[in-house]
C-alpha positions as CSV (number, residue, x, y, z in Angstrom):
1,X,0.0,0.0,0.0
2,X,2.8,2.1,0.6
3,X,4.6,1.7,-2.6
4,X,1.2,2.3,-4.7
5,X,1.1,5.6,-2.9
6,X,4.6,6.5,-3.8
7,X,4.3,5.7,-7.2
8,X,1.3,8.0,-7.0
9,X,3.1,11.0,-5.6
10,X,5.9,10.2,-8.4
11,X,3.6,10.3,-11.2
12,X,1.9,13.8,-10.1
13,X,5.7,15.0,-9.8
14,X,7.1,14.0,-13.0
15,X,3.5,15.3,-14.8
16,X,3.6,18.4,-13.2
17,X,7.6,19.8,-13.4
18,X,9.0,16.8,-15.7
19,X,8.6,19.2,-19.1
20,X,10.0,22.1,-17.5
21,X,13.1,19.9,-16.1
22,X,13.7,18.7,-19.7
23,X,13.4,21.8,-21.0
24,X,16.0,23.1,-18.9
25,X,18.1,20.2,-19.9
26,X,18.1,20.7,-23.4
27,X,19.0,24.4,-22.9
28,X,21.9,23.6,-20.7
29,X,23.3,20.8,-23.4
30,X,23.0,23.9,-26.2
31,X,24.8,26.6,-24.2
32,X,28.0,23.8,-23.0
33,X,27.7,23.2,-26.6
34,X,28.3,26.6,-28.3
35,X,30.5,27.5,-25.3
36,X,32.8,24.9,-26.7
37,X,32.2,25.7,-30.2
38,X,35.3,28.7,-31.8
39,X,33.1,32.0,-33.1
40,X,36.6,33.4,-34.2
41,X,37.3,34.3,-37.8
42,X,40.4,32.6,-39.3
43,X,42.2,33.8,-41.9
44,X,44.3,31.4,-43.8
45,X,47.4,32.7,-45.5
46,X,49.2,29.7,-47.1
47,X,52.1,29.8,-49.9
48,X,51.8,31.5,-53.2
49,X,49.2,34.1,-51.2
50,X,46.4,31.7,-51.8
51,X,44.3,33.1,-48.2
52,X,41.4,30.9,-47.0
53,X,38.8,32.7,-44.7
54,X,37.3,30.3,-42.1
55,X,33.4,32.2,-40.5
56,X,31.5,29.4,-40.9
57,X,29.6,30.2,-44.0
58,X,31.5,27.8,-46.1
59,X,32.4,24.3,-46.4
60,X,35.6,22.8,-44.6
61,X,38.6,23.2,-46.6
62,X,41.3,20.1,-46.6
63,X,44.3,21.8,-45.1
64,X,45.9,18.1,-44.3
65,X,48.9,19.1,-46.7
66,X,49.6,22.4,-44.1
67,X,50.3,22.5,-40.6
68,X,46.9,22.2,-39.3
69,X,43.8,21.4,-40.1
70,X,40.0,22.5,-39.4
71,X,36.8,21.5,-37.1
72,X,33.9,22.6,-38.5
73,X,30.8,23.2,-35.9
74,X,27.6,25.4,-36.5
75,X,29.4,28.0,-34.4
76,X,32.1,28.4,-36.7
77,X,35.5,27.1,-37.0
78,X,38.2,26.1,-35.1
79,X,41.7,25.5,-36.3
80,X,44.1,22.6,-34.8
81,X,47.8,22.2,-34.6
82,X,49.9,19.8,-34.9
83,X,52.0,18.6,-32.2
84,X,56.0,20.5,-31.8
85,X,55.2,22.8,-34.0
86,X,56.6,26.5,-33.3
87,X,54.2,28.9,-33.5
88,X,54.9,32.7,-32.7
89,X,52.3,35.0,-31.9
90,X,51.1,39.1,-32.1
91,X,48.5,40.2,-30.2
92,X,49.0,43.9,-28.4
93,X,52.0,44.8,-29.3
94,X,53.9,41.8,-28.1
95,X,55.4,38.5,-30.1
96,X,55.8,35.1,-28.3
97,X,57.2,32.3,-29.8
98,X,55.7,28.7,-28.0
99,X,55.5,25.3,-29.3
100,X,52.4,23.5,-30.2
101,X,50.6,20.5,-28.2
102,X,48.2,18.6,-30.9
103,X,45.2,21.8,-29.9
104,X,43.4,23.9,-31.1
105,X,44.3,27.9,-31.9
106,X,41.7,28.2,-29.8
107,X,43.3,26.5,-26.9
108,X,46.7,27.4,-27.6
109,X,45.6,31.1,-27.2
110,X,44.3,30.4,-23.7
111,X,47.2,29.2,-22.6
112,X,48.7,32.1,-23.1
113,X,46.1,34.0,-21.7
114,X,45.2,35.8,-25.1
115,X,41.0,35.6,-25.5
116,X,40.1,37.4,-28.5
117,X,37.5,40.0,-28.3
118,X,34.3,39.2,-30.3
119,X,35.5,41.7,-33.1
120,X,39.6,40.2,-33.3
121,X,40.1,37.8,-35.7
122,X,43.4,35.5,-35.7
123,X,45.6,35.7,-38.9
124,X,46.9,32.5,-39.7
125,X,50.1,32.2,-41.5
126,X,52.2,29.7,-42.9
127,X,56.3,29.8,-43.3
128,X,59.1,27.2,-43.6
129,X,59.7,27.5,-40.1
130,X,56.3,27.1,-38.8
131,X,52.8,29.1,-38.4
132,X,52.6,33.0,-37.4
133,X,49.2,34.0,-35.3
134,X,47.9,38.1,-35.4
135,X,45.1,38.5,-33.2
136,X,43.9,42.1,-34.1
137,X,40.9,43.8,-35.0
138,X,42.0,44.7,-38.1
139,X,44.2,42.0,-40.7
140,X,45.2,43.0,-44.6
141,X,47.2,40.0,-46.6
142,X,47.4,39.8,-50.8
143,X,45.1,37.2,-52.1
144,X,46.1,35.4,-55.7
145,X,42.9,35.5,-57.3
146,X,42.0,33.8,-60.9
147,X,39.0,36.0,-62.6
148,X,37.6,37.1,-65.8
149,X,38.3,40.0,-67.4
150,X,37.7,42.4,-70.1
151,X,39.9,43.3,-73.1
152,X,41.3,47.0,-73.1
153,X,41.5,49.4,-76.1
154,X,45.1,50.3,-76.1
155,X,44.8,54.1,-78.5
156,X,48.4,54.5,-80.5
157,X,48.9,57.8,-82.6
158,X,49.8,57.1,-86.2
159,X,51.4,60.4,-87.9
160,X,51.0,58.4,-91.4
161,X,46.7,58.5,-90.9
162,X,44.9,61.4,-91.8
163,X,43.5,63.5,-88.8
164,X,39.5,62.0,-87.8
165,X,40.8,58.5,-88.9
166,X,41.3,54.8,-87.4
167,X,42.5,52.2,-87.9
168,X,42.1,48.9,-85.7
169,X,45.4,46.9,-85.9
170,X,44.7,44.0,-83.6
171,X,40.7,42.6,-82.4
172,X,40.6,42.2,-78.4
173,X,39.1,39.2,-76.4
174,X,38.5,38.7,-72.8
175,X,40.3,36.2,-70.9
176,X,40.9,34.9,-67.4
177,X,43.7,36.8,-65.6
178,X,46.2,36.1,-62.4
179,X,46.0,38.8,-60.1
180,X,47.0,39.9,-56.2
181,X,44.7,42.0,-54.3
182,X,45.4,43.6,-50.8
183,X,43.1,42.7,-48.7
184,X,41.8,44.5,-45.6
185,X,39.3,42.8,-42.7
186,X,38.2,45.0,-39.8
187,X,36.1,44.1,-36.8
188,X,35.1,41.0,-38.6
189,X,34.1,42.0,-41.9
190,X,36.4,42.9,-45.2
191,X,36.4,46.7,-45.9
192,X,38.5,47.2,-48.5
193,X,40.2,45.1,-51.7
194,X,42.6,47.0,-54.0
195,X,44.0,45.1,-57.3
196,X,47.7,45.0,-56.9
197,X,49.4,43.5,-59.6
198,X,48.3,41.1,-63.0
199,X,50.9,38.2,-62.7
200,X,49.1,36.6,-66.2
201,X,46.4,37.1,-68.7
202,X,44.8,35.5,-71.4
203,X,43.2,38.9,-72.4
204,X,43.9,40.4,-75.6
205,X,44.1,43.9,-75.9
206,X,42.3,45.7,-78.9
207,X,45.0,48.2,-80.6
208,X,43.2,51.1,-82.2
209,X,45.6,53.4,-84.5
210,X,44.5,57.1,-84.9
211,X,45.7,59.8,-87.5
212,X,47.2,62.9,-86.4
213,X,46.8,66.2,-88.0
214,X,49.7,66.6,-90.2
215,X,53.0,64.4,-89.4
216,X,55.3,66.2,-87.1
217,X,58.0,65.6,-85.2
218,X,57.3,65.0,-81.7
219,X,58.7,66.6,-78.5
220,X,60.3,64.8,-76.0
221,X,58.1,63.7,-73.1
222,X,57.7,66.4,-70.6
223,X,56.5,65.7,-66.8
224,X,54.7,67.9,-63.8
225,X,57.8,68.0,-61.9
226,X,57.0,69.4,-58.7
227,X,60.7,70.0,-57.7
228,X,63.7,71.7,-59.1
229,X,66.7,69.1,-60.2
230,X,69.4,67.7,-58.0
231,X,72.6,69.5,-58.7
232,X,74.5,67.4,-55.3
233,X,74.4,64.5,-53.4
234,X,76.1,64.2,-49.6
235,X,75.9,61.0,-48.0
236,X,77.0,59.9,-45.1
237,X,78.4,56.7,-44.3
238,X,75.2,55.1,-42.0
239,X,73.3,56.3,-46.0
240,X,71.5,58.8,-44.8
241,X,72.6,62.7,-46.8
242,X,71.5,65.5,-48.1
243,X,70.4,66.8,-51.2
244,X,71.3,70.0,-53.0
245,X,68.3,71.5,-55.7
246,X,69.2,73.3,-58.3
247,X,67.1,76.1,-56.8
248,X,69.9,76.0,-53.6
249,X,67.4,74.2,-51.7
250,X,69.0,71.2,-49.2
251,X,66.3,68.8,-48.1
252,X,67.9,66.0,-45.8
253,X,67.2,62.4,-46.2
254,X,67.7,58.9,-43.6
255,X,68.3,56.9,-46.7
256,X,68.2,56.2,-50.5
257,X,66.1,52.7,-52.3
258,X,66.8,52.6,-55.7
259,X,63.2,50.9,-56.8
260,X,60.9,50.3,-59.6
261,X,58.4,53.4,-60.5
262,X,54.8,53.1,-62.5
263,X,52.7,56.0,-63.3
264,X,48.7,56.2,-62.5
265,X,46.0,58.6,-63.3
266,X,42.7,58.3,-62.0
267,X,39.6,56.6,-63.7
268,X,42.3,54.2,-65.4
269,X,42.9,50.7,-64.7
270,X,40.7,50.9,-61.5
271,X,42.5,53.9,-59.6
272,X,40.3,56.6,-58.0
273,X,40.5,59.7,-57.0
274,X,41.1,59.4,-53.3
275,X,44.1,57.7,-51.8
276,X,43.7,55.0,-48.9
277,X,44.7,57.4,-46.5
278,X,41.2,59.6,-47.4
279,X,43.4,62.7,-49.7
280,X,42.6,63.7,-53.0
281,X,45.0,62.2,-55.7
282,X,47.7,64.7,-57.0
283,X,50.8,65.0,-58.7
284,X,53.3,64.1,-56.1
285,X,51.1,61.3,-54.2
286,X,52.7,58.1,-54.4
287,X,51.4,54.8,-54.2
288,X,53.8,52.0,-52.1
289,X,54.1,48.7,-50.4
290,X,53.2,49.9,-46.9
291,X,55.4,46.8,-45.6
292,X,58.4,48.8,-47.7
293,X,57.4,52.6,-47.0
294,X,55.2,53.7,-44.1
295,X,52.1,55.7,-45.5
296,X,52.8,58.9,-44.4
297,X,56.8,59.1,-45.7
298,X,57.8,62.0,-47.1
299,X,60.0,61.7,-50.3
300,X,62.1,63.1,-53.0
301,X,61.9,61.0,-56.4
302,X,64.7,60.9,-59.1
303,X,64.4,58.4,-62.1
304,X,67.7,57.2,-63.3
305,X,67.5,58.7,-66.4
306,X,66.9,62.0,-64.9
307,X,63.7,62.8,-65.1
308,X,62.6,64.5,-61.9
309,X,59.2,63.7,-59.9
310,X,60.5,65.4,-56.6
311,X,58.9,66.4,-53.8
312,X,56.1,63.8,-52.4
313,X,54.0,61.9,-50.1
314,X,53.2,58.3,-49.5
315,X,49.8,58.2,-49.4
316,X,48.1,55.4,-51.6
317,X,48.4,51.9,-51.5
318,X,48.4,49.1,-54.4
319,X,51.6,48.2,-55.3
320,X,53.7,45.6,-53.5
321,X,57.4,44.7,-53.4
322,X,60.2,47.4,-54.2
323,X,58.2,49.4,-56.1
324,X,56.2,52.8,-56.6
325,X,53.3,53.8,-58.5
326,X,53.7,57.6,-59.3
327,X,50.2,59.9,-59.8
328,X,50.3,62.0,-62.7
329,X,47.2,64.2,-64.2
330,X,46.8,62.6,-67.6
331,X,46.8,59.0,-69.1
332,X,48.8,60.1,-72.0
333,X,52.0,61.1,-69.4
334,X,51.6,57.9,-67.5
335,X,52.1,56.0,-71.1
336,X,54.8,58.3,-72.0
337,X,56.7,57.6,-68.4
338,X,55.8,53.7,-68.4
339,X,58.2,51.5,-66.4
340,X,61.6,53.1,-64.8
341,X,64.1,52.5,-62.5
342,X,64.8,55.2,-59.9
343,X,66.0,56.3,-56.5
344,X,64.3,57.4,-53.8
345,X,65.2,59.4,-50.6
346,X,63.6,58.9,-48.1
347,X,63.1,62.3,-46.5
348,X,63.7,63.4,-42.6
């Protein structure tokens, strides 16, 4: 009689609070369960810049022939080691250098006490000597991207066609092309993707000739300098010097790269007419690898067959390498200047 009444008391027990104590079970098993899961974004940067972002959206890449490889949850992503491998780290300023244990970025990270704020993402990136984390807010790496693209009309003056006539020399075709971008990611989202460079194309540009007036001799190719010429050079023996201009002005400079310069105009070839650093384009702003020249370095330009750019600033990005793309104010200078090798001081 006893045990027919416990049962009883049981049964009204489990009818009464038994849905809300499953309830609550279930909601415990989800939160353990995203607690575990990694809401970090990863970005991937592997050899020949191919760059792999990991949020979640998209299926799990095979990474088995790098140094780690990826869990894939409905949270996100998390990234796992392998064992002894060195892995050095940037987050606030400082760099550690630790060996790996067979765990996850994730875990790796909390060893070291480093717990990424929901809007740092963790750069991932591979070298012969092992993998490089950058926890920051903000992450920019080049990305090799294969695309399609569309033929350009290359215009060449003919002196030997009458004036209002044309004459198409070569039929373009689009193509797929090999290019780097610079990317840039900020508090979790990408903000910003300049083309860099074309490494190949399949494109074919279409060549139109067009007559001239009367055939004439043509001038040399003149350029906006925005500087007088160099008539002296001082350097000292850490490389740093100082220049004399031909108007007896002596700027002083901390060093001297001899580099690679380019000229672009804006509304070609995908440049605008702001800089990344928010100015207006202008003869004298110059384009760089900020990895190579700091935005904001102030600089005299020679080329080495004299022709003088001079005074400028480093305010636009899109190049990468030794190199400089130089801004000038019409199309037809920047195919007169092309390609050429030059120096340039780097101003104090």
């Amino acid at each position: 009689m006893r045990t027919q009444t416990l049962r009883k008391k049981l049964y009204e027990f489990w009818r009464c609070s038994g849905i809300n104590i499953f309830t609550a079970a279930i909601i415990l098993c989800a939160a353990l369960a995203l607690t575990n899961r990694a809401g970090a974004i990863y970005i991937v940067n592997g050899v020949e810049d191919s760059a792999i972002v990991l949020d979640g959206t998209g299926e799990d890449p095979n990474l088995s022939n790098k140094l780690i490889y990826t869990a894939n949850g409905t949270k996100g992503y998390d990234v796992f080691l392998r064992a002894r491998q060195s892995v050095t780290v940037h987050y606030n300023g400082e760099t550690i250098t630790v060996r790996s244990r067979k765990e996850p970025i994730t875990q790796l990270l909390k060893r070291l006490d480093i717990l990424p704020s929901p809007l740092e993402m963790v750069g991932v990136d591979f070298s012969e000597s092992g993998v490089e984390l950058t926890v920051s807010s903000e992450l920019s790496y080049y990305e090799h991207v294969v695309e399609e693209v569309a033929c350009e009309t290359v215009r060449v003056a003919n002196p030997k066609l009458e004036k209002g006539t044309e004459n198409v020399v070569q039929e373009g075709s689009d193509g797929i092309r090999s290019s780097i971008y610079e990317v840039v990611w900020s508090n979790g989202s990408e903000i910003a993707r300049q083309f860099v460079e074309e490494l190949d194309s399949t494109a074919v540009d279409k060549i139109v000739e067009y007559g001239t007036a009367e055939p004439v001799q043509e001038a040399p190719a003149t350029f906006p300098a925005n500087d007088s010429p160099i008539v002296n050079v001082s350097t000292n023996a850490d490389g740093s010097g100082v220049l004399t201009l031909a108007s007896g002005e002596k700027l002083n400079f901390s060093s001297a790269k001899s580099m690679t310069a380019t000229a672009y105009t804006a509304g070609h070839g995908g440049a605008d007419y702001y800089t990344a650093t928010g100015t207006t384009v202008r003869v004298g702003t110059v384009a760089v690898d900020k990895k190579v020249i700091p935005l904001g370095t102030k600089m005299y330009i020679v080329t080495n067959d004299g022709i003088v750019y001079g005074a400028s600033v480093a305010e636009d990005t899109g190049v990468r390498g030794n190199k400089v793309d130089l801004y000038f104010n019409t199309y037809e200078e920047c195919i007169n200047f092309g390609r050429r090798s030059c120096t340039v001081y780097i101003l104090t």
